[in-house]
GUSEMAR-387725 format. One line per field, with one value per residue (C-alpha): residue in one letter; residue number from 1; x negated, y negated, z negated. Coordinates in steps of 0.25 Angstrom, whole numbers. Last residue first. Layout:
BEGIN
resn = a:...
resi = NUM:...
x = X:...
y = Y:...
z = Z:...
//
This chain:
BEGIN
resn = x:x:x:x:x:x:x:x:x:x:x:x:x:x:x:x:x:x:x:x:x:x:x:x:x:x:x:x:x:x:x:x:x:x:x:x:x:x:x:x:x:x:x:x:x:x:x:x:x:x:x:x:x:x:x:x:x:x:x:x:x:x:x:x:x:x:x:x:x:x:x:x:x:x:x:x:x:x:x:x:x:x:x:x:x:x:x:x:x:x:x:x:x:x:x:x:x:x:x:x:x:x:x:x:x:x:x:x:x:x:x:x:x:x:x:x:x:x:x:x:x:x:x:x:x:x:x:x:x:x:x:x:x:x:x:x:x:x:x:x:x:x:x:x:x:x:x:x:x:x:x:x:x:x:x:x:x:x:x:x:x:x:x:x:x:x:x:x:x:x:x:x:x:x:x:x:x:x:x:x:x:x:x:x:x:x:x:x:x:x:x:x:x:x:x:x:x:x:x:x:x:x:x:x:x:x:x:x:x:x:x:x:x:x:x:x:x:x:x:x:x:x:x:x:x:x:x:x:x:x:x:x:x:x:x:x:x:x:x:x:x:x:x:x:x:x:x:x:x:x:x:x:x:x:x:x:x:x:x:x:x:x:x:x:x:x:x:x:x:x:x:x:x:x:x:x:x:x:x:x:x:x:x:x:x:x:x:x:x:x:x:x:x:x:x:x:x:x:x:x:x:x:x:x:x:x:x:x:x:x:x:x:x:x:x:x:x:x:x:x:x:x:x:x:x:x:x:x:x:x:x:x:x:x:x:x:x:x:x:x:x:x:x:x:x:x:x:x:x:x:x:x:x:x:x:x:x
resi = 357:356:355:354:353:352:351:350:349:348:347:346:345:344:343:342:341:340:339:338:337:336:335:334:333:332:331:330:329:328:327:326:325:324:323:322:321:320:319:318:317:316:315:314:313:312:311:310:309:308:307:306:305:304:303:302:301:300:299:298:297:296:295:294:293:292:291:290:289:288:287:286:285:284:283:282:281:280:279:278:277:276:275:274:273:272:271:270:269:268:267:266:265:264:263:262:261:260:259:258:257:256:255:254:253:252:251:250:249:248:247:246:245:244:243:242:241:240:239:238:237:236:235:234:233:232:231:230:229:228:227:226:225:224:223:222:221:220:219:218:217:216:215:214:213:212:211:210:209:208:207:206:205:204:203:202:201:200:199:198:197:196:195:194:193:192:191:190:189:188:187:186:185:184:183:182:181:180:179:178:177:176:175:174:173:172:171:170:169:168:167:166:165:164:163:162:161:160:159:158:157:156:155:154:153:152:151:150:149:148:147:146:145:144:143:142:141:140:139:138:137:136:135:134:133:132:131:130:129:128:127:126:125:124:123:122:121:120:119:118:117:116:115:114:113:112:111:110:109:108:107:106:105:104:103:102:101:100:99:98:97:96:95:94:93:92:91:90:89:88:87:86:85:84:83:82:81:80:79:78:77:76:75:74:73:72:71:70:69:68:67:66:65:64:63:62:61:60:59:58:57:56:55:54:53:52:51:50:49:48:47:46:45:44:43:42:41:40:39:38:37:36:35:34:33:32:31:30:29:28:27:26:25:24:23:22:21:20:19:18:17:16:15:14:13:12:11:10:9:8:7:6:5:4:3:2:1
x = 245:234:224:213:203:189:177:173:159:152:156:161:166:175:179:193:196:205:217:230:237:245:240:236:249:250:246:246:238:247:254:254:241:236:237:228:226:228:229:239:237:238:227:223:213:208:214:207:208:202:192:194:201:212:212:200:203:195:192:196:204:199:199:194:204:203:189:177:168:158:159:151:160:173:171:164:176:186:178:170:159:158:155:157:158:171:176:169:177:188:184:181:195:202:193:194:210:212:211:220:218:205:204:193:201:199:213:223:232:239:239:248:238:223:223:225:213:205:208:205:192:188:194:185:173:178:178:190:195:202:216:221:219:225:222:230:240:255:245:244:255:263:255:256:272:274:263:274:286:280:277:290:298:287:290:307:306:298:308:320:313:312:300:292:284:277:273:267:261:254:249:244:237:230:225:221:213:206:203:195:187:183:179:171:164:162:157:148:142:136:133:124:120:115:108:100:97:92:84:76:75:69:59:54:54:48:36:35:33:23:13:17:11:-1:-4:-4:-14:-23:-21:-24:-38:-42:-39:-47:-59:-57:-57:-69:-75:-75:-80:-91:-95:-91:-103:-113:-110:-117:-113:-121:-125:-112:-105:-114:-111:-94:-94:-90:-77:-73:-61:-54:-44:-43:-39:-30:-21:-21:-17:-7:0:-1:7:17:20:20:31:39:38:43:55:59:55:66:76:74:78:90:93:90:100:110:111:110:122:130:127:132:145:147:143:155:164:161:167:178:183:181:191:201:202:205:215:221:220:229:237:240:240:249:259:261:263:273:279:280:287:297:301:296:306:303:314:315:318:328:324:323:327:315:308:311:299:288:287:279:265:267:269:258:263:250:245:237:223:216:221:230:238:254:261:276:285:290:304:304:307
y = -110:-117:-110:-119:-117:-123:-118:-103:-98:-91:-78:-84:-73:-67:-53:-45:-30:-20:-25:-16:-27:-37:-38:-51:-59:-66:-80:-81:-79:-76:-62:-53:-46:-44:-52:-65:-70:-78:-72:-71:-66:-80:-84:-86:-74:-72:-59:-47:-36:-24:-22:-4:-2:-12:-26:-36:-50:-62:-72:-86:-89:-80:-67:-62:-51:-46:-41:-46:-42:-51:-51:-42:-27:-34:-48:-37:-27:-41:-45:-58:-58:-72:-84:-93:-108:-110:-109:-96:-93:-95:-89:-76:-74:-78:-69:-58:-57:-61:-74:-84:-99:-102:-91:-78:-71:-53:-51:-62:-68:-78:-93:-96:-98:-104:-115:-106:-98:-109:-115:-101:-103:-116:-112:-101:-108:-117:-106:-102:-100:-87:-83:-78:-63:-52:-38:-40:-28:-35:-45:-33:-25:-37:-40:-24:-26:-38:-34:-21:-29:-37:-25:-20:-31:-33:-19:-20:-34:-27:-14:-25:-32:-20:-12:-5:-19:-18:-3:-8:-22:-14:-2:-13:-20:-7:-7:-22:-20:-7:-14:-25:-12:-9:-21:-24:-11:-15:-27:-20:-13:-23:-31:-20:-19:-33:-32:-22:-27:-40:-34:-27:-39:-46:-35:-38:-53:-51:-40:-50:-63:-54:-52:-65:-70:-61:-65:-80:-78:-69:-81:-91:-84:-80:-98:-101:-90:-95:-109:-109:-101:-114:-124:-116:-115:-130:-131:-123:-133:-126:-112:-102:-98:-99:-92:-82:-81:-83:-71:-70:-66:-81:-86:-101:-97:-84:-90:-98:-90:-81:-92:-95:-81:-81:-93:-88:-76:-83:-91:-80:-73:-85:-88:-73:-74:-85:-77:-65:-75:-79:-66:-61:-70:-70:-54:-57:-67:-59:-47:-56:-58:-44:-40:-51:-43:-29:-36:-40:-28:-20:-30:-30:-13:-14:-24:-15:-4:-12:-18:-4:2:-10:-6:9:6:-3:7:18:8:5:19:26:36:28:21:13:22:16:5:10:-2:-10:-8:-21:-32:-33:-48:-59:-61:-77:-83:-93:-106:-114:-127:-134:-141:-131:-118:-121:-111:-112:-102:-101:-91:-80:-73:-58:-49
z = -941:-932:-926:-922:-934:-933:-933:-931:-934:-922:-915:-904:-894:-904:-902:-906:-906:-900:-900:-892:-885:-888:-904:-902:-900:-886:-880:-866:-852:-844:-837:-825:-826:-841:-856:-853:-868:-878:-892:-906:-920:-925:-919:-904:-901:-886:-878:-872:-864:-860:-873:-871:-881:-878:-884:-886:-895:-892:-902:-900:-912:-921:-926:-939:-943:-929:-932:-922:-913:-908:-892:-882:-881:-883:-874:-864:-864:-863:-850:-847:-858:-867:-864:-876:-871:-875:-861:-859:-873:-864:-852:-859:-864:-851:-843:-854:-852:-837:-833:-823:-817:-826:-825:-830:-819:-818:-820:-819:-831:-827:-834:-846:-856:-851:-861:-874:-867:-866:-880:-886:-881:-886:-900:-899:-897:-907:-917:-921:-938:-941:-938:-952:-950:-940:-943:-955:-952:-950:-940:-931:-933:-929:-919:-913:-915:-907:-895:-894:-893:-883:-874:-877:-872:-859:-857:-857:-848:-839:-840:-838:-826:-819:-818:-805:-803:-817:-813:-801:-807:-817:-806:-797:-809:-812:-795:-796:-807:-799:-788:-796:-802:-789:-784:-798:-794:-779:-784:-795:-787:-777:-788:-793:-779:-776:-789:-785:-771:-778:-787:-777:-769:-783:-782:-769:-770:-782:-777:-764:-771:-779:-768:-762:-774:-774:-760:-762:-773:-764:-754:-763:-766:-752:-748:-760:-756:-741:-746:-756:-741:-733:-744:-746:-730:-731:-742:-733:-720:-709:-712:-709:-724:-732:-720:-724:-739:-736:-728:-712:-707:-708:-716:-715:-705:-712:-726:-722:-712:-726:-734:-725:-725:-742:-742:-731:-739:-752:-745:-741:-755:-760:-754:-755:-771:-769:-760:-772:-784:-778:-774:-788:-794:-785:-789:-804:-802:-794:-805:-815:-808:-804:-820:-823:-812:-817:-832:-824:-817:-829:-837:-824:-826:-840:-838:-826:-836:-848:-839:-833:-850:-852:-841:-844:-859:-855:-845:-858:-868:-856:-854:-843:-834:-820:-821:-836:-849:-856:-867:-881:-892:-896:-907:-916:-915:-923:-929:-919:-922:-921:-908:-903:-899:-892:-898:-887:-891:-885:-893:-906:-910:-913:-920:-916:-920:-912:-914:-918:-906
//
């Protein structure tokens, strides 16, 4: 392969060596067939499409898990709000309960005309049925609250049940889809444990050899234009990722000791005070679209037809991301794996330029 010349960028202060787009590299000469009858190009293709699938299937698994966390949040809500209209249905009830002792400890079964007439003090006779009329008055008032103390109480019950079982489904969903991660990486680490050092050694060859070639292509056909100013939110966030280089990948971790793809992209521009959606499906389907000739630092490129992973744009054709199960978060050309767009989180105007030629 052609030597790699140094670049350095500037993320957090640190200058990190990024390798230029290296030249395509010579086809390789034929490799004999391993055991098994497949050739070295057809278990490469059979280990980035497992990667590929258990990638897919950790990306559903997260997004169930933010509605899950959303859900948990509605359902603690509402049980919140239910023990408090709970709290105050009881009390209206004992309001109500006093007013009623009240009202027939200071009642007679006659009316207020004739015991006018045969009481001996007309004015306390008065006095006496202000209170009754006071005392009937609070009590009808107490009786409507109660009343709709019990409607909201009622209602937020209902909620509360509903709730409970969306988040019931949704754990048995996200159970589910967390099984079946675990089953895809089976399969990868399966087929990886069936190989000899010297077929590894054979893929990992042709994998690079392929990346090579697509950059070049790539930058050979303009796609790719002078790196473009950052925004400090995106200087921010690039410096987070920079900082998190070298730690494992792990599916389903937004760090700080490990991420997956999305999870170290959406911390970072957590970090810089951008939230934006968990999963690479959502960062694809929510954030500001934007063509590949206007990337900049910070943006976020998407790969796969269907968004399932996705790295953050360094310059100079080059990314930081967390690549699958098995490796570490690193630098790696753009072009490795199949793009299918970029995003930029911040669509505000850029400031200063971090890149450094």
């Amino acid at each position: 392969m052609a030597a790699l010349a140094a670049q350095a960028v500037l993320a957090g202060g640190v200058a990190v060596a990024v390798p230029e787009p290296p030249a395509p590299a010579p086809t390789p000469a034929p490799t004999p067939a391993p055991p098994g009858g497949r050739t070295v190009a057809e278990l490469l293709t059979e280990l980035q499409r497992l990667y590929r699938e258990a990638e897919k299937a950790t990306e559903a698994y997260n997004a169930t898990e933010e509605v899950l966390k959303q859900r948990q949040s509605e359902t603690d809500r509402l049980d919140a709000d239910l023990a408090a209209a709970r709290l105050t249905l009881h009390e209206s009830r004992g309001a109500a309960g006093r007013l009623a002792r009240q009202q027939y400890q200071n009642s007679v079964d006659i009316s207020p005309y004739v015991r006018l007439l045969l009481a001996r003090d007309p004015q306390q006779a008065l006095d006496q049925g202000h209170v009754i009329g006071r005392l009937a008055r609070e009590r009808a008032e107490t009786v409507g609250r109660l009343e709709g103390s019990e409607r909201r109480a009622d209602g937020l019950a209902r909620e509360a049940r509903t709730a409970l079982d969306r988040q019931l489904t949704l754990t048995e969903r996200s159970r589910k889809e967390r099984d079946d991660v675990r089953r895809r990486l089976g399969d990868v680490e399966r087929l990886l444990a069936s190989l000899t050092a010297a077929q590894l050694a054979a893929i990992a060859e042709l994998e690079n050899d392929g990346v090579a070639q697509a950059q070049h292509k790539l930058i050979a056909s303009g796609a790719l234009k002078d790196d473009h100013k950052a925004s400090p939110e995106g200087e921010e966030a690039l410096r987070y990722a920079v900082r998190q280089i070298g730690k494992p990948y792990e599916w389903g971790a937004e760090g700080p000791k490990s991420y997956d793809c999305s999870g170290l992209t959406s911390q970072a521009w957590n970090q810089a005070g951008t939230p934006i959606p968990r999963t690479s499906e959502e960062q694809w389907a929510r954030l500001p679209r934007i063509p590949l000739k206007e990337l900049r630092p910070g943006d976020l490129v998407l790969y796969f037809p269907e968004a399932t992973h996705v790295a953050m744009y360094m310059g100079e054709g080059m990314v930081v991301q967390a690549p699958r199960t098995g490796e570490k978060i690193k630098i790696s050309p753009i072009a490795s794996n199949p793009i299918l767009g970029a995003v930029r989180p911040d669509p505000g105007p850029p400031d200063r330029h971090r890149v450094l030629r």
